[in-house]
C-alpha positions in Angstrom: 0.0 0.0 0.0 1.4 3.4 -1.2 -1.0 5.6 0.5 -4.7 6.9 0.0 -6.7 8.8 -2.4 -8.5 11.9 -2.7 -11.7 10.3 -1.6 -9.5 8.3 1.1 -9.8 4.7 -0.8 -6.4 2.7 -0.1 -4.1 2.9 -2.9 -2.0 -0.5 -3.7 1.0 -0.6 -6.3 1.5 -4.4 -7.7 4.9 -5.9 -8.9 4.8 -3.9 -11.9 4.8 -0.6 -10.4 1.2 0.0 -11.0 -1.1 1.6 -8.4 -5.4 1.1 -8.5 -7.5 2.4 -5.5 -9.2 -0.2 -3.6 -12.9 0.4 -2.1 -11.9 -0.8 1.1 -8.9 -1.3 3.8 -10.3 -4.2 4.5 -9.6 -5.7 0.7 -5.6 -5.6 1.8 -4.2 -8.7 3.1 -0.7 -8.2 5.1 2.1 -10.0 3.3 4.3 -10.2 6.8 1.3 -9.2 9.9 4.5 -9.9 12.1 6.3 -6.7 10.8 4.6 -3.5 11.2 5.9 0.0 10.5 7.2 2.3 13.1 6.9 5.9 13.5 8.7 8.4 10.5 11.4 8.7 12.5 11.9 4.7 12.7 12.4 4.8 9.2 13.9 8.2 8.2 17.2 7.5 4.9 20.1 8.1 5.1 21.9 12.1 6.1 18.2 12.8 7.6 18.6 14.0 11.0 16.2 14.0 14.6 16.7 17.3 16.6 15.8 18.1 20.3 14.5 22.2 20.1 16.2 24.6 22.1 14.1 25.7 25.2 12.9 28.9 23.7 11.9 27.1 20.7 9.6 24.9 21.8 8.3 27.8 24.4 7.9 29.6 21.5 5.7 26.4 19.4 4.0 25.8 22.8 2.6 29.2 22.5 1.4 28.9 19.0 0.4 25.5 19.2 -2.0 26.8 22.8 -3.8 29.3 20.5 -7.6 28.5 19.9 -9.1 28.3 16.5 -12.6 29.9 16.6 -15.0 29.1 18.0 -12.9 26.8 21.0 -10.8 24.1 20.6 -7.0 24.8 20.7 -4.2 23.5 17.9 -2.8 21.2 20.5 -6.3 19.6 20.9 -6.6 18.7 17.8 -3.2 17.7 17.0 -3.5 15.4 20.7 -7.3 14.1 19.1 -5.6 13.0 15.5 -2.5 11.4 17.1 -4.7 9.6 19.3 -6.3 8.1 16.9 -2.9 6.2 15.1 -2.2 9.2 12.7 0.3 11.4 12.9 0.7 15.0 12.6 3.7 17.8 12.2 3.8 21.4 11.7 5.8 21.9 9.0 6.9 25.3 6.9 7.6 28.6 7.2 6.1 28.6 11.1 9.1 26.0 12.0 11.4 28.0 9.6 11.1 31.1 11.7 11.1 29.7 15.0 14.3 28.1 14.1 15.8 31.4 12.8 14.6 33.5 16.0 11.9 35.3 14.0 8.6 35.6 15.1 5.6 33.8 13.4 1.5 33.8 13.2 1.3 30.9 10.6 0.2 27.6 11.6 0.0 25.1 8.7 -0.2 21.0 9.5 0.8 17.8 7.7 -0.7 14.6 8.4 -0.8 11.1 7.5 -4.8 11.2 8.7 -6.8 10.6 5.4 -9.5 13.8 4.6 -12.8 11.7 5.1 -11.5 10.9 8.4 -10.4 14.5 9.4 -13.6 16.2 8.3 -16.2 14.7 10.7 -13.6 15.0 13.5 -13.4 19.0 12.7 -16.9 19.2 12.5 -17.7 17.9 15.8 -14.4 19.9 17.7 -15.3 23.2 16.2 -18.6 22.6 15.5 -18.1 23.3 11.9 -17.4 21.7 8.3 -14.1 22.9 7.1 -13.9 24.2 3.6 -12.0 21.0 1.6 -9.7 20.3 -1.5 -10.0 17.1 -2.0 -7.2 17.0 -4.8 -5.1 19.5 -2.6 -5.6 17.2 0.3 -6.1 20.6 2.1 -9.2 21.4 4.5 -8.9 24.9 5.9 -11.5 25.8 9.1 -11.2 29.2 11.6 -10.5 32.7 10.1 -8.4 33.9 7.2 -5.1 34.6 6.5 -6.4 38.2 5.9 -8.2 38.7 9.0 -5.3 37.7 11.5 -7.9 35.0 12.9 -6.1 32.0 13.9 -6.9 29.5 11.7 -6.2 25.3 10.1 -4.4 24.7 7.4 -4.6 21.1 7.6 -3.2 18.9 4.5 -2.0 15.4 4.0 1.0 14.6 3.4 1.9 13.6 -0.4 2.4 10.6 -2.2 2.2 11.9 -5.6 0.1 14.0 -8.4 -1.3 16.7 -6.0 -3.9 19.0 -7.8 -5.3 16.5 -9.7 -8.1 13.8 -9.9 -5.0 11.3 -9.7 -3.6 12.6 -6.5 -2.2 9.6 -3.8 -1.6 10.8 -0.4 0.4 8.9 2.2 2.2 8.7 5.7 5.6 9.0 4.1 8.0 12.5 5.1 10.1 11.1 2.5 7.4 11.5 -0.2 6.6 14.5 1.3 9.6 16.4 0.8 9.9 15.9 -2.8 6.5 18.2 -2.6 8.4 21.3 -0.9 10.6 24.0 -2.7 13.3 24.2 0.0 14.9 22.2 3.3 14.6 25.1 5.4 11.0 25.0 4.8 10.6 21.1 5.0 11.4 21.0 9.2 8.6 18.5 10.7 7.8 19.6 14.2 6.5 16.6 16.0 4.6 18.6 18.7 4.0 14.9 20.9 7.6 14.7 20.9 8.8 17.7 21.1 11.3 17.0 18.3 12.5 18.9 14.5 12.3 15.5 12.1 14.7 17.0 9.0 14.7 14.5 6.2 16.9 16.2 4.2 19.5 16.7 6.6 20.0 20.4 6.1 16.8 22.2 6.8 17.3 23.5 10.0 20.9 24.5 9.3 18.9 26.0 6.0 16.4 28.0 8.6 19.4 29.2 10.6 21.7 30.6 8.1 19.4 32.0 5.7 20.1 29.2 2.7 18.3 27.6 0.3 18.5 23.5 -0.6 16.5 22.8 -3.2 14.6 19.8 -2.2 11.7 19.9 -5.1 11.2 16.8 -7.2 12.5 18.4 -10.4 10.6 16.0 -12.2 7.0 17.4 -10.9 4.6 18.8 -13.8 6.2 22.6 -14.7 3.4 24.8 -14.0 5.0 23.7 -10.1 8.4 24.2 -11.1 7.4 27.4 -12.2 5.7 28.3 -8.9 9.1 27.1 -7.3 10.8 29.8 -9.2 8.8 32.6 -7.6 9.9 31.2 -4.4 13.2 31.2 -4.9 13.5 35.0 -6.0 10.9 35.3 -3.2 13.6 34.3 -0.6 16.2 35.6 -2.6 14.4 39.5 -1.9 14.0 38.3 1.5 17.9 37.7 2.0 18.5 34.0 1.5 21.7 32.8 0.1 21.2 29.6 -2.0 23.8 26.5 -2.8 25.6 26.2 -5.7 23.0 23.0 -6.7 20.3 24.6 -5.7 21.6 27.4 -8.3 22.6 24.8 -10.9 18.9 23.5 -10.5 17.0 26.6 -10.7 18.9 27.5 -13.9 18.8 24.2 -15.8 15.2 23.0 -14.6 13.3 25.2 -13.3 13.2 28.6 -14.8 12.5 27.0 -18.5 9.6 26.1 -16.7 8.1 29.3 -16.3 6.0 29.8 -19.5 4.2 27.1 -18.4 2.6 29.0 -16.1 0.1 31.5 -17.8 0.4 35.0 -17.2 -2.6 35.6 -14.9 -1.8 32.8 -12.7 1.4 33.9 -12.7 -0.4 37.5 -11.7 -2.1 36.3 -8.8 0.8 33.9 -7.6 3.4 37.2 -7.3 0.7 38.6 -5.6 0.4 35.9 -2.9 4.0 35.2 -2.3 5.4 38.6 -2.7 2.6 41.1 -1.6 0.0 39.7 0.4 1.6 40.3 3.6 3.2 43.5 2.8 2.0 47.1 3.4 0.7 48.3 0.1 3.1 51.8 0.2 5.9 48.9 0.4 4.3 47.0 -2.9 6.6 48.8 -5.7 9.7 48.6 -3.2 9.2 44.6 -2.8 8.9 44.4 -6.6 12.0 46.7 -7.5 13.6 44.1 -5.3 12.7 41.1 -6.6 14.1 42.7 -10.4 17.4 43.2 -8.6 17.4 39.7 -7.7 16.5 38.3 -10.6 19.3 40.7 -12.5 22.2 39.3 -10.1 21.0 36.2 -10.7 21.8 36.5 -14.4 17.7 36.1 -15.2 17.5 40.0 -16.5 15.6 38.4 -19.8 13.3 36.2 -17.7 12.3 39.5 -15.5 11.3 41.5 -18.8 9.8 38.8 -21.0 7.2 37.5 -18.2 7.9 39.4 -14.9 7.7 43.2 -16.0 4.4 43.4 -18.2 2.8 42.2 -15.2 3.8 44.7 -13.0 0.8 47.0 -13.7 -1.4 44.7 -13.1 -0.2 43.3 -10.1 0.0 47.1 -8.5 -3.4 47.9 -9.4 -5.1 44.7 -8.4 -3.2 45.7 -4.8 -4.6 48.9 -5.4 
């Protein structure tokens, strides 16, 4: 079994490497019912590392993990309710990122190995109402906006392969996972039960506390994401991050040829989300001077003016 699907069916691979959804769990027979799999950090690869937070790290997750999510029920309840139940859960992103660097962060977003069917009645009943759901995102989002500086859920399942689509397989694999992410620093696994940082690459928290990038992306995933993942990088490049030499190599060679794919309103609203949404609007034309002196150091001068700059007006007076 590889994982689950959008509508939480099992999903089996046979000898050949091909996967079907089954109707049921109880359709899989265990080849060894002896051997059962441990927690991720039982079976982390090779170079992956487990890391006890410092004290005012995990003060400073305690604090955002006590937080309720209107209308009651607190982040740690919920994460306590799913892991009680066999599943587990992380926080995972930019939260752990800028705990980890010393910053100070609002964000909350979840990864879990829980399938959606299963998550949605257990939301409904702690917070006494249905979360809005993505089923091919494997995303259910419940409590205020990101606009409204509510607390909120960003609650997703972790990914087996083909997110987005009507094809998507989800699973309880960090490995999988990973390949899913843009950078290491951003794919730290807070395990909030154990109060550890599970880093599967090996260099994510070192990433989060020196300001550097490591690619981790899969660079075979569709390009319209490996596009996306090149807004991210000159995202964090604006922001200050240094990057690898690979992760350079990559982001040349792989990733920017990707970005036609990615037509020009989406790619619109996508420099509006990563690069603006957060920002003061006064601030708007400041962020994106600085993201075309990034790309121009970079050596990606054409890139900016073929399908960064006629967007520009746009962008500024959608903000407006």
């Amino acid at each position: 079994m590889v994982g689950h699907d959008l509508n939480g069916c099992p999903v089996v691979e046979n000898g050949h490497g091909l996967t079907q959804s089954l109707e049921s769990y109880d359709q899989i027979r265990l080849l060894d019912p002896l051997s059962r799999r441990g927690p991720n950090w039982t079976t982390l690869t090779e170079g992956a590392k487990v890391i006890k937070p410092l004290q005012h790290e995990r003060d400073a997750l305690l604090a955002l993990l006590s937080r309720h999510i209107p209308p009651g029920p607190t982040y740690l309840e919920l994460i306590e309710e799913i892991w009680n139940r066999g599943y587990e859960i992380f926080l995972v992103g930019g939260t752990v990122r800028d705990v980890i660097a010393g910053l100070k962060s609002q964000d909350v977003d979840l990864v879990t190995s829980i399938p959606l069917d299963r998550a949605v009645p257990l939301l409904t009943s702690m917070y006494r109402h249905e979360p809005s759901i993505n089923r091919e995102r494997g995303f259910v989002r419940l409590g205020g906006t990101p606009a409204s500086g509510d607390p909120f859920i960003d609650l997703k399942a972790m990914i087996h392969s083909d997110p987005g689509t009507p094809n998507a397989v989800f699973s309880d694999s960090l490995e999988q996972d990973l390949k899913h992410r843009d950078f290491a620093c951003n794919a730290v696994y807070y395990d909030p039960i154990n109060e550890i940082f599970i880093d599967p690459s090996g260099c994510g928290v070192e990433g989060a506390e020196t300001k550097l990038l490591h690619l981790v992306c899969d660079p075979t995933r569709p390009p319209f994401y490996r596009a996306q993942i090149c807004v991210r990088f000159f995202k964090f490049a604006v922001r200050g991050f240094g990057f690898t030499e690979s992760t350079s190599a990559s982001i040349r060679e792989l990733f920017l040829p990707s970005l036609p794919a990615m037509p020009r309103s989406a790619l619109a609203g996508y420099l509006r989300a990563q690069l603006l949404s957060k920002t003061p609007e006064e601030q708007h034309e400041q962020v994106l001077n600085g993201l075309h002196e990034s790309m121009t150091s970079f050596g990606a001068d054409a890139i900016w003016h073929d399908h960064f700059e006629p967007l520009i007006p746009r962008i500024l007076k959608k903000g407006r």
